[in-house]
C-alpha positions, 0 to 999 in steps of 0.5 A: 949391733949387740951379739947374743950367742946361744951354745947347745954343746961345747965347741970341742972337740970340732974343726979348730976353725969353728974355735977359731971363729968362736974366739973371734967373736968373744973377743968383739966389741959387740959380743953381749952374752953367751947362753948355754942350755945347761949348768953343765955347759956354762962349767965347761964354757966357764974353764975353757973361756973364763974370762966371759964367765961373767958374760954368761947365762944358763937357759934351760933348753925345755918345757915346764911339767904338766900340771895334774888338772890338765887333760888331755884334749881330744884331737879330730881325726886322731888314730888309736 
């Protein structure tokens, strides 16, 4: 079964057999693509484990900015 590992933050500093594990699972037939969250991320994915560079994808962890047409929706029972 194909792996898809999404990483919110770097593996270290941490317990070393959380990067033990981490390298494992780089290193099986089955691992796919590493996302990560920010370019920042994939920098440090990139120095630490270069040769999954390719295997890399940056998916921005957030929302799209509110266009200025919408408004606001009124919300029963709300508190003011």
């Amino acid at each position: 079964m194909p792996v898809v590992f999404e990483m919110h933050r770097p593996m270290k500093p941490g317990p070393a057999l959380k990067e033990l594990i981490f390298r494992a699972m780089l290193r099986q037939r089955a691992f796919r693509l590493l996302v990560v969250i920010t370019r920042a991320l994939a920098a440090v994915c990139r120095d630490e484990y270069p040769a999954y560079s390719p295997a890399t994808l940056v998916m921005p962890d957030g929302a799209d900015m509110i266009s200025e047409h919408v408004q606001p929706a009124a919300l029963d029972g709300a508190r003011r």
